[in-house]
Each structure stands twice: as structure tokens, then as C-alpha cells.
N, C-alpha and C positions, 0 to 999 in steps of 0.2 A: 671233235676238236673244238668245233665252235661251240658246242655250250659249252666247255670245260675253261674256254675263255670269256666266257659271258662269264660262268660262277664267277671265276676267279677276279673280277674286276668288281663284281658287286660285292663281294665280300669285304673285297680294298675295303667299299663306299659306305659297307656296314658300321666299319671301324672309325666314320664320321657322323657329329651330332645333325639328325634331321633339323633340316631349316623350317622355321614357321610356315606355316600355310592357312590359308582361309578353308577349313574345312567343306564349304557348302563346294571349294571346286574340287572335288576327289570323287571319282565315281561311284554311281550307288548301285548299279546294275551287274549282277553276276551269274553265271553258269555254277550250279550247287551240284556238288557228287552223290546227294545222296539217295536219291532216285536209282542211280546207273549201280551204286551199293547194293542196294536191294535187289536189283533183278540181277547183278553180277553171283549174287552169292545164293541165290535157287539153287536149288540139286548138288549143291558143296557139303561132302562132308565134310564133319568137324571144323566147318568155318561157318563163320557169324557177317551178319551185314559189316562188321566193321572192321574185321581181317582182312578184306576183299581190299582194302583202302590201306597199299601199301608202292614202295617206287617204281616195283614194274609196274604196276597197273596202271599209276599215270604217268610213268616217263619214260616205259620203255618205247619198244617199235610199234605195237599199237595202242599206248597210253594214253588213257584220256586227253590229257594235258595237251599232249603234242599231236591231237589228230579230229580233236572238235573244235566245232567251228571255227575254222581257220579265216575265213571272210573278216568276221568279225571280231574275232577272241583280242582283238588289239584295244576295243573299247569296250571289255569285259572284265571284271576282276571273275578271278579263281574260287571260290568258295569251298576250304574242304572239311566238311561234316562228321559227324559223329566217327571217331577213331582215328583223328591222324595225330590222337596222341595217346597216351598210353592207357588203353583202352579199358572200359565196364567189358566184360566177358557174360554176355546175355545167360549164358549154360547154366552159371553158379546162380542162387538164390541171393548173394549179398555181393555189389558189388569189390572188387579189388581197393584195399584202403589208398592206392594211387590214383582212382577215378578223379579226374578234375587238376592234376596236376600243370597241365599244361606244359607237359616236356614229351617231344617227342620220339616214338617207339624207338630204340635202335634198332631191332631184331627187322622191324618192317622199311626201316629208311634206313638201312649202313652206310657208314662213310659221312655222315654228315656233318662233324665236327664233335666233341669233347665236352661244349659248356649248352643249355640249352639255348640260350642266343646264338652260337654259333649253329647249332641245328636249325634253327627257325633263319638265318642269314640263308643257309643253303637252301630248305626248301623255297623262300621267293626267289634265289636266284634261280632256280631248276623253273618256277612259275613263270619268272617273266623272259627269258630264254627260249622259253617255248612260244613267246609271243601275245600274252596275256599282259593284261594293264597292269595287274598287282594281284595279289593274294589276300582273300579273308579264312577267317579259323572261325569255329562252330565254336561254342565257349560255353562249357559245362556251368549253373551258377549253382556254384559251391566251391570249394575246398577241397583237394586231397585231406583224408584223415591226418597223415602228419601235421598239420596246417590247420584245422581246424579247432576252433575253439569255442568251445559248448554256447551256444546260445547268442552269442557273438562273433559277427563277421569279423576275418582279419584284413588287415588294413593293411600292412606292412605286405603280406602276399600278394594282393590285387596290384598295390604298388608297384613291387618287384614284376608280376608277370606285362603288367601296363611298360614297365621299361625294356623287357624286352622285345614286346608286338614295335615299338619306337625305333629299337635299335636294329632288327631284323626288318622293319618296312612293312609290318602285314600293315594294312589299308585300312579292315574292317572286322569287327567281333561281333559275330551273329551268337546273342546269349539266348539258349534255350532254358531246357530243364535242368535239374538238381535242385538240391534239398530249399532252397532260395528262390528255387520258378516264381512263384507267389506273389513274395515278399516285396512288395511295392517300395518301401524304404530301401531296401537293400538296390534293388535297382536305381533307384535314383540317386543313392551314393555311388555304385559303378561309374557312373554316367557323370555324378559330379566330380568324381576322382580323374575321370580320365579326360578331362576337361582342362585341368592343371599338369597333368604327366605327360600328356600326349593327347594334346589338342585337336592333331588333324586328323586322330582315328574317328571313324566314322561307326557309331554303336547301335545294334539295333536290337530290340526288344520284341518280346510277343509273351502273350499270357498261353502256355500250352493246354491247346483242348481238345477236342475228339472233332474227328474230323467231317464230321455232319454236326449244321446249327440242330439243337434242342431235341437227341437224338434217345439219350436216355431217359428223359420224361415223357416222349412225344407230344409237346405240347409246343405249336408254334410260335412263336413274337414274344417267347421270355427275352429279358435284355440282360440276363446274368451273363453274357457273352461281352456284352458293351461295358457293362458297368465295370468290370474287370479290368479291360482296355484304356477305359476313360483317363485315369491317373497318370498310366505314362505315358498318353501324348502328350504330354505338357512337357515331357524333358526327353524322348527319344530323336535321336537324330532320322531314324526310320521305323517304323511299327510296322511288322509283318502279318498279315492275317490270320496265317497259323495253315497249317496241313489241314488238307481236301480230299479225299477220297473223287479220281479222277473221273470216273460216272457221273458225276454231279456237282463237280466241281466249279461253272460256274453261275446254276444258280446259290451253293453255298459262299462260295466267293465275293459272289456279287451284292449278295445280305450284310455281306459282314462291309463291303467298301463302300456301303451306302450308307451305311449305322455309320461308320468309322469317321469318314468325313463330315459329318454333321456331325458331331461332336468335338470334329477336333479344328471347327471353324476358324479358331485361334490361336492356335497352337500351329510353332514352325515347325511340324514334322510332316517327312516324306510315307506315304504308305507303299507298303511293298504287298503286292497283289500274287507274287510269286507267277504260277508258272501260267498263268492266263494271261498271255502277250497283249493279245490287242485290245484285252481289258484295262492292261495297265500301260497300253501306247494312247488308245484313246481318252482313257481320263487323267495323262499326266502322272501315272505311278511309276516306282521302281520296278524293276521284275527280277527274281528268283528264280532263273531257268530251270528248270530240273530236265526236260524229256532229252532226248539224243540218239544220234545215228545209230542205232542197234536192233539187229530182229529181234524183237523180245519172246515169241513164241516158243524158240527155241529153249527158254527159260523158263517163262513163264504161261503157258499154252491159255488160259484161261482169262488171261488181261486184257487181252485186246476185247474194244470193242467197236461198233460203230464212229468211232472219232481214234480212229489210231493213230496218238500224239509221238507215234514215238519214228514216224512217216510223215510228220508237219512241220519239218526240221527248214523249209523256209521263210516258216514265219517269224522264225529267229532273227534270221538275217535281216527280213523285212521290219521286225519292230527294234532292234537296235540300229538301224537304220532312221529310221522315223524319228527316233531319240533324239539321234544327234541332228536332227533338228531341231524336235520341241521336249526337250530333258523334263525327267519329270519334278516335279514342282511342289514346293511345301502345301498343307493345306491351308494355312491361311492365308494366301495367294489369292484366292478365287471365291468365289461364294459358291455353294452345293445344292442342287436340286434334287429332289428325290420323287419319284411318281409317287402318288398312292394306290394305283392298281398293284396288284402284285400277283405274278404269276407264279404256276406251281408243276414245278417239274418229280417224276418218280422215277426208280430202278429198284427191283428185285435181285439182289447182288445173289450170284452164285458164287459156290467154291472157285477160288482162281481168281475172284474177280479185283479182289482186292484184300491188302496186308492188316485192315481193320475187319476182325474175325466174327467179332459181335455184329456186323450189319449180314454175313452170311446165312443164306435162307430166308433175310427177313423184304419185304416193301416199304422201302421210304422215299418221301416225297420231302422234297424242300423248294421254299419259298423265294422269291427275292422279287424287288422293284422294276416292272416293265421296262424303266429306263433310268437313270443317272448322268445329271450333266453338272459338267463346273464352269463357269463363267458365263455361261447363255443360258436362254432359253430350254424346255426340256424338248428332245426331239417330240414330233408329230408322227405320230404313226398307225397308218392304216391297212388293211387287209380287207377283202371280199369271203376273202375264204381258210377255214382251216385255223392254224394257232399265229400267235403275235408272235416274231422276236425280241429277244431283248438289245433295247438300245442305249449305248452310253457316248456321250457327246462331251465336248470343253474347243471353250477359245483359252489357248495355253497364253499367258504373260505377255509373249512376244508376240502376239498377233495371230499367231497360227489356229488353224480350226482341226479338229480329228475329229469320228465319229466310224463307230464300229454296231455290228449287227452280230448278234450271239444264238445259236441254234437254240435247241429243246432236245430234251430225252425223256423220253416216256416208252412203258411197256408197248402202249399201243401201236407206236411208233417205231414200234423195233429197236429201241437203242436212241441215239442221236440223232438229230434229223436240221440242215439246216432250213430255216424260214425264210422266203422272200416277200417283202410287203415294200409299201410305198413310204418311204420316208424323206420328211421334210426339216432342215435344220436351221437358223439363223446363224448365216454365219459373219456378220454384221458389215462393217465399211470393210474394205479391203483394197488393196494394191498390189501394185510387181511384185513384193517382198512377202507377201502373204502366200504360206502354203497349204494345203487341206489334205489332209490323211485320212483314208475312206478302206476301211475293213470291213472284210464280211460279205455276206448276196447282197441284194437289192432286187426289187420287181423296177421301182424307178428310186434317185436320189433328188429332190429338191433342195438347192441352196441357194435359201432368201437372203440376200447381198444387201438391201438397202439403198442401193443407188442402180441408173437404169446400166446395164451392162452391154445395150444395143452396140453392137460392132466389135465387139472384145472377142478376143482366141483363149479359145480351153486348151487347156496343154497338160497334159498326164506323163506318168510312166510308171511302170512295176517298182517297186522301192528293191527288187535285184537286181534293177536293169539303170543306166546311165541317158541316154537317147529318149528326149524328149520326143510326145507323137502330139500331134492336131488335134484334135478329136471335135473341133467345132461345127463341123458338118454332121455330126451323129448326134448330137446334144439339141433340144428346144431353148431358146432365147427369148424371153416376153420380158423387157424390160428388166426389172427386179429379181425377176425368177430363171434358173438357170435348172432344166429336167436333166437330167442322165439316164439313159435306161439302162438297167440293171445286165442286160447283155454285155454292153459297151464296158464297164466295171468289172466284167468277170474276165473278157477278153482281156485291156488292160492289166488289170490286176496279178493275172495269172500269162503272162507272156513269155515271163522269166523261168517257169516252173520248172525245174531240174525234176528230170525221169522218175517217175513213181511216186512222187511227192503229195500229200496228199491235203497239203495247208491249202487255206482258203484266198483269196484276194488279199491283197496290200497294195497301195497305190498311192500317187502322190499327183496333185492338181495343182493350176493355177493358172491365172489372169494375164493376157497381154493387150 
């Protein structure tokens, strides 16, 4: 009964013109369906990753919508992916001449109203009902075939679909592939179109590519991946890195947000790092959720591996959390550091391992920068023994400092392995109001402050937990330099840890 009066009043609200808004305050951060797609529709017959994405799945009694993360899904938009309109049918060799339509399915969402704006009114009211900030749609670029016209984008279509995401409330338009992926013009007429139509949509772009850097030539440090990229951060509201194969995801990841931010030194675009959390908590990015509460074995027997993300469901919490402290932030905010060691991670992907078929049976290795920092210094980091991790660090706008530690995966190593070494950060002047975000192991943490800190209280907590702890008696104090050992950080960090959970530390610091 209560959503049935939730819809019912947002519908009223539909049938009123949205008020102007400063799009940079609309949220960029979302939970994406299409992960939970794919491993939903395993062992289905006669159904496709994008049939699976229909209203019981996310609204019935255990529908996505209404039963992930709850903690947080209040400061998360909805993100729903490939098929929540009327669907390319993968079976056939040509898609359906309706692919790109952007009206959605009746047959999968009944009841939802008569005109497609009134369909697209109903699915955000069912989104934000459930508790969710707002609702994004996956955005074919192209054209249904009715609609299209040889060699020239239509104008008056984008138009028309841009007035309804306006009149229905979705948030955001995550534009993938179709016949347009490419087409760098075409994109930045989207972007300039819906600028004037519908100003507070929030649009984001990505150049689609395989989900390993330089995997089909093997040849490493081509920049055909950047130069690709390059053009639209100049007019993207968010540029997504693009799909990772989860074995190696982040040193591919981490390649690509190191390249990405040093080129787009001057450009007001947010990068969205997707489903590598305290990648994108530590250096100020958006994130593109995908993993979620679900045994996947039962599906997918062969996915899991040494890092089973899909049992790391409190680092959700913990970096939307973090957020809302330090949001992430355009790149030309900050200035970008980039190591030039570069470390090199492998996996021999078996059957099961993963949904990109061409990497099955083969060794690949990819590359990325020891560490990445934006606004300071690049982290210091040392080891005695064994492999380095990777570090990425930033003082965010507002004063705040993060800094996160990222494992390794190597055959040798069995899988995923995290690293503990001794890491040192500048985290420059600071005060009451300065916070510090600390992900990941540590052997010990150094935070060279700048000024002497003799007498000051270290004050932590789990970023799940509320209850500030002490911690000044467990920390060294020389003036300037403030040591944490890397115990103290895991105890912290992990206090909060809900039963079986298999994320790593998140934690939040500060000065009294």
C-alpha cells in the first residue's frame, strides 16, 4: 500500500515541469544491474542476460531494488542496464529494428502506464519507493531503425527521448554502444543537446573496449585506449573507464585512471572508476557498483576467485560512506601524480572465469602505476620483503586526505594476494575539520602533517560504525610524524564487519 501511494504521488509530480537545478548537485554515484544480469541469467533457459531484467526481479519480494543495500541505497542512484527497454535479443544475428528505442518493455514491466513517459514516471517512482536517490537508464547510441536516418543522426528523436528522461525524473544516461559508440561528434551533440533540454541530466560517456588494456595485440603502453578517450573529457559530465574483467581489474583499472587524469588535467569531468571502491573513494572518483549480496557459485561455479567481491559487500557501505564526506571531484580540481615504476600483475583465466571468452586458456599480464595521487605528494612506499602494493592517495578540495592499498594477483601467488608494506603520505596542515580515509592493510601508515602534533588525540572509526575510539596510545608521535601500525588499522577498520564479509578495512581518522 505504501508504494502504491509513493507511485501515486510521484506521478501527480511527473505531470509538473522540473525546476532548474545546478547539475554538479545531483548524484554521480550508483548501484548498476548489470553484473547481478549476468550471473542471474546462468543456466536459464531461453533467456538472455537482458530478460532476467524485468519488475519481479527488481520489485518484487526479493528484488534487487527493494533488498540492496539498504544502509545506503538512499545516496545511490539506481542504474538499470542493458534491457530495461525493449530489448536486442542476443539469439538472433541482427538486432530487432526497435533496439534503441527507449520505450519500455510492457510484457517485462505491466501496468506501467499507456505513453512512454508515463512508463519511465512509473519505473522512478517504483526506484525511489524503494528507497533509492533517483534512477539512471543505460542508453543505447543509436536509433531504433524506425527513427533512423542513414548517415545522419536524428535530432528531433534525442529531443523527444531527452523530454522524457526530464518529465519521468531519471537522473542519469549511462551512453554505451550502438552504431554511434565511436562517433565522437555524435557524442558531443548528445551532451550539447541535453544541455538545453534537460540541463540537470547528468550524461556519461565511455569509448567501449575489451576488457583487458592491449590485450589483442599484446603489446603494452599502446595509448590507442587514451587517445580514444581524450576528446570527450572535454564535454562529459562523467567518463567511465569502461568494463574490467574482475581478475585483474585493478591493475587494468588503475592504467586506465592514471592515463585518464593526466589528460584530462583541465577538463571539468568526474571519472567513474566503476566497481573498484576504494579506488574511486581514494582518488575522488564516482563508482559504478556492480558486485551484490548473492552466492554466485550457485550460478556461476567457476567465478569466484581469491577476491570474492561478491562477499565484500561492506566496502559499499564503507565507500559511500566516505563520499559523503569527500564526493568525488572533477579532474581539473586537483593536479595528478602518476609513479613511473609500474608494476605487473597476471592470471591465466579458466573456463568460468570470466564472460570475455577470448582471454579463456590464455596468460595475461597487465600493467599499471605503483601509485596515483591527486592533490599531494605521491605516496612513499616501502617493503623488506616480497611484492609492493599498489597506492593511490589525494587531498580532496575540502581538506580531506584518503589513501588506499590495493593487493596483487599473480599465478604465483595463487590468485589475489593482499600486500602489507610501510606507507608514508603528506597529508599536509590540518585541523578539527579535516578527515583521513585510510583503505586497505598496512605493515605501518605514516602521516606527515607539517606541523608538530605533540599532544593531539587520534580518533578513528569503521566508516560502518558511528562511535568514535582513542587510538592515541597505540599510534607513535614524533612531532610531525604520526606512525599507525598496520594491526591498529585492521582492528579499526574491520570492527564493524558483518558475518562472513570478506572486504578489507575502511576507516575514518582524525585530530583533537
Amino acid at each position: 500500500m505504501k508504494l502504491k501511494i509513493a507511485i501515486f504521488f510521484f506521478l501527480l509530480i511527473c505531470s509538473l515541469s522540473v525546476k532548474s537545478d545546478n547539475s554538479t548537485s545531483l548524484p554521480v554515484n550508483y548501484y548498476c544491474t548489470w553484473y547481478c544480469q549476468n550471473i542471474k541469467s546462468e543456466g536459464l533457459k531461453d533467456s538472455t542476460v537482458r530478460d532476467v531484467l524485468n519488475h519481479h526481479s527488481l520489485f518484487g519480494t526479493d528484488g534487487w531494488a527493494v533488498t540492496y543495500y539498504p544502509e545506503v541505497r538512499s545516496q545511490l542512484l539506481f542504474m538499470l542496464d542493458d534491457g530495461w527497454d525493449l530489448p536486442f535479443d542476443g539469439r538472433k544475428k541482427q538486432p530487432e529494428p526497435y533496439f534503441g528505442c527507449q520505450e519500455i518493455s510492457e510484457s517485462k514491466f505491466p501496468d506501467y502506464g499507456n505513453t512512454p513517459e508515463k512508463r519511465l514516471c512509473t519505473m522512478v517512482a517504483n526506484v525511489k519507493a524503494a528507497g533509492w536517490k533517483g534512477a539512471g537508464i543505460w542508453i543505447c547510441a543509436q536509433e531504433d531503425d524506425a527513427n533512423y536516418k542513414k548517415d545522419k543522426w536524428n535530432e528531433d528523436f534525442w529531443r523527444e527521448r531527452l523530454k522524457w528522461s526530464k518529465k519521468a525524473g531519471i537522473s542519469y544516461w549511462k551512453v554505451d554502444w550502438g552504431r554511434y559508440c565511436g562517433d565522437v561528434k555524435w557524442r558531443r551533440f548528445l551532451s550539447l543537446l541535453a544541455k538545453k533540454v534537460y540541463p540537470q541530466l547528468i550524461i556519461e560517456h565511455a569509448i567501449p573496449c575489451g576488457p583487458l588494456n592491449d590485450f589483442e595485440n599484446g603489446q603494452e603502453g599502446t595509448d590507442s585506449y587514451y587517445d580514444n578517450a581524450a576528446p570527450l573529457l572535454e564535454f562529459s559530465d562523467v567518463y567511465r573507464t569502461y568494463d574490467c574483467t574482475w581478475q585483474l581489474s585493478i591493475p587494468t583499472t588503475l592504467s586506465r585512471i592514471g592515463s585518464l587524469l593526466t589528460r584530462a588535467a583541465n577538463s571539468p569531468v568526474i571519472l567513474n572508476g566503476e566497481d573498484e571502491l576504494y579506488i574511486c573513494s581514494a582518488l575522488g572518483l564516482s563508482m559504478g557498483i556492480m558486485r551484490f549480496p548473492f552466492v554466485m557459485q550457485d550460478y556461476a561455479p567457476g567465478i569466484l576467485t581469491s577476491r570474492p567481491i561478491n562477499r565484500m559487500i561492506d566496502e559499499v557501505t564503507r565507500a559511500v560512506r566516505w563520499q559523503q564526506l569527500s564526493p568525488p571531484y572533477r579532474s581539473d580540481e586537483n593536479v595528478t601524480k602518476v609513479s613511473g615504476l609500474l608494476l605487473s600483475d597476471d592470471y591465466t583465466y579458466r573456463k568460468g572465469d570470466t564472460w570475455f571468452t577470448k582471454a579463456v586458456g590464455k596468460h595475461v599480464s597487465q600493467s599499471a602505476p605503483a601509485s596515483v595521487s591527486r592533490g599531494m605528494d605521491l605516496p612513499v612506499v616501502e617493503t623488506s620483503e616480497g611484492s609492493l602494493p599498489y597506492v593511490v592517495a589525494s587531498r580532496h578540495p575540502n581538506g580531506n586526505v584518503s589513501v588506499a592499498t590495493l593487493g596483487r594477483v599473480s599465478d604465483k601467488l595463487g590468485g589475489f594476494r593482499n600486500v602489507e608494506a610501510n606507507v608514508s603520505i603528506k597529508t599536509g596542515p590540518s585541523d578539527a575539520k579535516q578527515r583521513i580515509g585510510v583503505f586497505g592493510y598496512y605493515k605501518t601508515l605514516t602521516l606527515m602533517t607539517g606541523k608538530d602534533m605533540t599532544g593531539t588525540r587520534v580518533m578513528a572509526h569503521d566508516l560502518l560504525l558511528e562511535a568514535p575510539v582513542d587510538i592515541t596510545s597505540y599510534v607513535t608521535i614524533e612531532k610531525e610524524r604520526i606512525v599507525i601500525p598496520g594491526n591498529v588499522l585492521r582492528t579499526i577498520g574491520l570492527a564493524g564487519r558483518t558475518a562472513n564479509d570478506c572486504s578489507e578495512p575502511g576507516l575514518v581518522m582524525w585530530f583533537e
